[in-house]
N, C-alpha and C positions, 0 to 999 in steps of 0.2 A: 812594633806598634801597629794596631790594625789600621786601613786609612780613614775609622771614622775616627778613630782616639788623635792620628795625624792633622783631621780635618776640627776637630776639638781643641786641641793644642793651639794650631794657627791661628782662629778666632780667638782664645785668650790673648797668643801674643797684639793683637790688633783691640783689645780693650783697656781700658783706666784702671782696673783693679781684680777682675777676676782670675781665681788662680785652679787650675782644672789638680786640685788636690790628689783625687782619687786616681791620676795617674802617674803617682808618685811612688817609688819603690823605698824609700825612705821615709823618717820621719816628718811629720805635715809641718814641721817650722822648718828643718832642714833644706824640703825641697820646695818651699813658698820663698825661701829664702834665695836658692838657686835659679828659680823661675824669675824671681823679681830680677836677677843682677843679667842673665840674660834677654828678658823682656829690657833692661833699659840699652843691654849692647846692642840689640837689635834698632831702636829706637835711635839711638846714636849713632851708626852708620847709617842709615839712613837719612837721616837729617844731614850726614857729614858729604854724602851724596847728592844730596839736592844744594848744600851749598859749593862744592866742584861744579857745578852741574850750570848754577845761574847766582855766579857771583857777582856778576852788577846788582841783579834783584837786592842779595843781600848788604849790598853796601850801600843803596839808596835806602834801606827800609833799615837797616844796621843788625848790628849782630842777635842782640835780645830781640827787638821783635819778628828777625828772622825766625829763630828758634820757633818763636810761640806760633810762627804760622806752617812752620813745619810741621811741630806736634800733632794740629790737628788735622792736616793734609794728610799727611802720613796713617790717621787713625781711620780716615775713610778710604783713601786711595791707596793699597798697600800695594807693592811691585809686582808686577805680571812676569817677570823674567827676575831670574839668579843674578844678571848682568847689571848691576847695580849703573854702572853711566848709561844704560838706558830709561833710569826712573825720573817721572816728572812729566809724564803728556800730558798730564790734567794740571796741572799745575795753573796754568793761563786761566782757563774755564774757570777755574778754583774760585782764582782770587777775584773775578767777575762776582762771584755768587757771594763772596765773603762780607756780611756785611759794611766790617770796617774800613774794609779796602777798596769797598766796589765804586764808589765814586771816583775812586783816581784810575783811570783807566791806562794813563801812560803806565801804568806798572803792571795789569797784566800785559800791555805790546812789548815791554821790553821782557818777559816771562819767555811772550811767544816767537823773541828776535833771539833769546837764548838757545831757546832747546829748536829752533832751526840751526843754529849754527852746529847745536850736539845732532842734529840730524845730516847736516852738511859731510863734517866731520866722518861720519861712518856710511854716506852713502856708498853705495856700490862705482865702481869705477864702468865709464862708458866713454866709448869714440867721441870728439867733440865736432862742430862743424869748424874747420877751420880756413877761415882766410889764406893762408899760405898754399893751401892745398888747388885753388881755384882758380879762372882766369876769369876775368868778367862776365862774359858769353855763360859760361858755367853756375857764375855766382845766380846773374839774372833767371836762368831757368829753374834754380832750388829754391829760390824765393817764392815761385809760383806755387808750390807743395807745402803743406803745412808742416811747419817745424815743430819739435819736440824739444821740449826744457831737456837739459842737463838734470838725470834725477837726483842731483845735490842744490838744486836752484829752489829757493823760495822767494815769493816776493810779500812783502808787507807792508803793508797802507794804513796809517795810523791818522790821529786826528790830531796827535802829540808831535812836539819835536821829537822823534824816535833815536834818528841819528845818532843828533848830538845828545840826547839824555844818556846813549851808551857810550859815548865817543869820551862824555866828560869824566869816564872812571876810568879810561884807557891811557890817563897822561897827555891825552891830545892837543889839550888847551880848547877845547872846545865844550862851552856849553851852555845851553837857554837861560835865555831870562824872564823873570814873568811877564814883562813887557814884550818879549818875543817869543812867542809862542804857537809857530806857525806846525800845520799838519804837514809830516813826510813822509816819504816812502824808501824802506830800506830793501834793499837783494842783497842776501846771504846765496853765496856757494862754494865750490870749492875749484877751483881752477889750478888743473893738476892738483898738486901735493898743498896749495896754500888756499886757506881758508881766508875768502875775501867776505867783507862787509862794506857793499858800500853804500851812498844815501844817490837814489832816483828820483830823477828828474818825471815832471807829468808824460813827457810825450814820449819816451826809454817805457814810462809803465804800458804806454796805449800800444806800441810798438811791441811789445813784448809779449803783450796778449792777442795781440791780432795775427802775430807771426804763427799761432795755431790753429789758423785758419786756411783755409784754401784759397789761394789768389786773390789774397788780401793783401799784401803787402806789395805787389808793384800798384793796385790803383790809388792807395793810401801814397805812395811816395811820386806817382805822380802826378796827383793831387797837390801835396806838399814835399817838393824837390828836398827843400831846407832841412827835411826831417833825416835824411841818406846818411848825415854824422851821426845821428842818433843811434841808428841803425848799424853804424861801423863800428860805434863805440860796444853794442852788446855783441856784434860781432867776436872782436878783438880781446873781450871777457872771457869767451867761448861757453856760451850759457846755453848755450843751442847744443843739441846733441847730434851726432853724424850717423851717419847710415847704418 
C-alpha cells in the first residue's frame, strides 16, 4: 500500500461511515464489511484505553456516558504513538471545550490529576535531593541554588475538591459534599517505585514554586521560620531532584 492509500485508510478509520472501497482487493460488501468490523476493533481498544487510562473520569461520569465521550474524542484526537497507555493528553482540554461537560470543571481537573499520575508512572527515573544525604551546613547552602522538580512531579491547583473527588473512588472513605466544596491542590509523583498522590496544603504550593528560584527560600523562611515543616515535609517526599 502506497503511503497516500496508508494516509487514505487512516482518515477513513477516524470517520462515522466512510469506507475507502476502492482499496479493496475483494468484493465491495466483503471488504466494506471487513473495514467495518475493524474500524469498530480499532474504536474499542481505544476507548478500552482511555478507560485504563482515567478510570475515576469513568466512574464519576459512568460507564455509557463514558463511552459516548470517548467516541467522539477518539474521532478528533486519534493516538500519536502505537503506545496505547500513552493516549489521552487532550483529553482535559476536551472536555473544557465539550459543550456538555464544560460547566463542570472538576471533571476536566480530575482528567488532568489522571493522566499526571499516567505521566508520573512512566517518567524517567533521576537522582532525588535527599535529606539523609546532608548535614545542615550542607542542606542551608543548596537551598540558596534553585531547585529542580523530580521530572515525575506535578502540581495541580484546582477550584474543586480535587483530592477528595478522587480519593472518594479509591475506597478512602473520603468525599465532598455540596455543602463542602472548598478548592485544593493535589501533587502527583512518583517517589521511588510508588506512585504518590497527595492533597497540598497553600504554603507546600508557594514553597514549592519558589524553591526554583534563586535564594528564594532562605529569605522566605526567614521571613516565616514556621514554614521550615513545610519545607521538610516536600523534602522528605523527595520531589526535589539531586545533582
Amino acid at each position: 500500500m502506497t503511503p497516500f492509500a496508508l494516509e487514505e485508510f487512516s482518515q477513513a478509520l477516524h470517520s462515522l461511515d466512510a469506507i475507502p472501497l476502492h482499496l479493496g482487493e475483494s468484493g465491495e460488501g466483503a471488504f466494506a464489511q471487513r473495514f467495518a468490523v475493524y474500524r469498530n476493533n480499532v474504536r474499542a481498544s481505544r476507548t478500552e484505553a482511555l478507560r485504563q487510562g482515567f478510570p475515576v473520569l469513568a466512574q464519576l461520569l459512568g460507564a455509557d456516558y463514558f463511552t459516548a465521550l470517548a467516541a467522539v474524542f477518539i474521532l478528533q484526537h486519534p493516538p500519536r504513538s502505537a503506545a496505547l497507555q500513552e493516549y489521552g493528553a487532550e483529553l482535559a482540554d476536551y472536555i473544557v471545550r465539550f459543550q456538555p461537560l464544560s460547566a463542570l470543571g472538576y471533571l476536566a481537573d480530575i482528567a488532568r490529576l489522571e493522566w499526571a499520575r499516567l505521566c508520573a508512572f512512566h517518567a524517567a527515573d533521576a537522582p532525588v535531593l535527599n535529606l539523609a544525604d546532608m548535614d545542615l551546613g550542607t542542606l542551608s547552602e543548596r537551598l540558596t541554588q534553585p531547585l529542580r522538580w523530580h521530572p515525575s512531579v506535578t502540581l495541580l491547583c484546582s477550584e474543586s475538591p480535587l483530592y477528595r473527588l478522587w480519593a472518594s473512588q479509591q475506597g478512602m472513605g473520603i468525599a465532598p459534599t455540596a455543602q463542602d466544596w472548598p478548592a485544593e491542590n493535589v501533587l502527583v509523583w512518583r517517589q521511588g517505585l510508588q506512585l504518590r498522590t497527595e492533597p497540598l496544603d497553600a504554603v507546600s504550593v508557594q514553597l514549592l514554586q519558589l524553591a526554583t528560584q534563586p535564594n528564594r527560600l532562605p529569605a522566605v523562611l526567614a521571613e516565616h521560620p514556621e514554614w521550615i515543616g513545610h519545607l521538610l515535609k516536600l523534602l522528605q517526599w523527595q520531589v526535589f531532584a539531586g545533582e
